[in-house]
C-alpha positions in Angstrom: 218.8 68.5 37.9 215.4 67.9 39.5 213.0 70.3 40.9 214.8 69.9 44.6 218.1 70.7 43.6 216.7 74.0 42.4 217.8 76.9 44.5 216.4 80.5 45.7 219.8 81.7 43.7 219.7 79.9 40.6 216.2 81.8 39.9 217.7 84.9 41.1 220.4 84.5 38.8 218.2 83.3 36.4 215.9 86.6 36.4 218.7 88.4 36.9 220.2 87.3 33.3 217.0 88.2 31.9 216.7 91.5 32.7 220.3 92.2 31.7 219.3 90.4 28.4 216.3 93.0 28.2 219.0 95.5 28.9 221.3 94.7 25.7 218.4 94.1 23.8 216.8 97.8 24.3 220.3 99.8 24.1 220.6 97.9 20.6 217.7 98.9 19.2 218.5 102.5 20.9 215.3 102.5 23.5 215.1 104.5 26.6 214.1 102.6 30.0 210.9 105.0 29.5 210.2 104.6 26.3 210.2 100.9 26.6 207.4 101.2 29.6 205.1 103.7 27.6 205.1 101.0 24.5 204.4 98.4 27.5 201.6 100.5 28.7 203.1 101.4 31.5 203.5 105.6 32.6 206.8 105.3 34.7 209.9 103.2 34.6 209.7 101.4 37.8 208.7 98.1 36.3 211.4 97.9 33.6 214.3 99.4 35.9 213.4 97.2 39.1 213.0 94.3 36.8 216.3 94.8 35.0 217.7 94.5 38.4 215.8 91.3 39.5 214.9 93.9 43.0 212.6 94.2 45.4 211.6 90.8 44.1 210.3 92.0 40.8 211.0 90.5 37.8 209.5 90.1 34.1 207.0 88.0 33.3 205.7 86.1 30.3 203.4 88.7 29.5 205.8 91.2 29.6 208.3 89.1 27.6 205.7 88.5 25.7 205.1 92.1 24.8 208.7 93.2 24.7 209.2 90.7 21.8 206.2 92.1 19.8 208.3 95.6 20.6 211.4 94.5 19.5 210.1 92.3 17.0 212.2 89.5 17.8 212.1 85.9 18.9 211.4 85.6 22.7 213.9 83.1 23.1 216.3 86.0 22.9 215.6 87.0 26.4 216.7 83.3 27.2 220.2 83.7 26.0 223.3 82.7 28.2 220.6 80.9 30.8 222.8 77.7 31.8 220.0 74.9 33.0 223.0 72.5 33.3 223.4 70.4 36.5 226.5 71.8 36.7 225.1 75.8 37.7 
């Protein structure tokens, strides 16, 4: 695949498969949607819900997967699981 056969959809689907990632990964280790944005420094859940969801075009970024990873004290590359960058998506 080269840069022009990427698609609007396959980084949709992409963020999307993150956040649901993020989503397994904080019921595991038994963490509210709130709790998870106070230890971010945040003081609501809007960022880790609309992320989650990949909506209103907001997703997580580095930093923030960054962060979670401290949190959860894993590798980052968890959040990357189940991400096909195949030619074949």
């Amino acid at each position: 695949m080269n840069i022009y056969e990427i698609t609007e959809e396959n980084i949709s689907h992409t963020y999307k498969t993150i956040g649901l990632n993020v989503k397994k990964i904080r019921e595991k280790n038994n963490i509210s949607q709130l709790e998870l944005s106070y230890r971010m420094g945040y003081k609501s859940v809007s960022l880790v819900s609309a992320a989650k969801l990949c909506s209103s075009n907001k997703h997580f970024n580095i930093e923030h997967l960054y962060i979670m990873a401290i949190i959860f004290n894993i590798d980052m590359c968890e959040f990357f699981k189940d991400i096909n960058t195949k030619s074949d998506i």
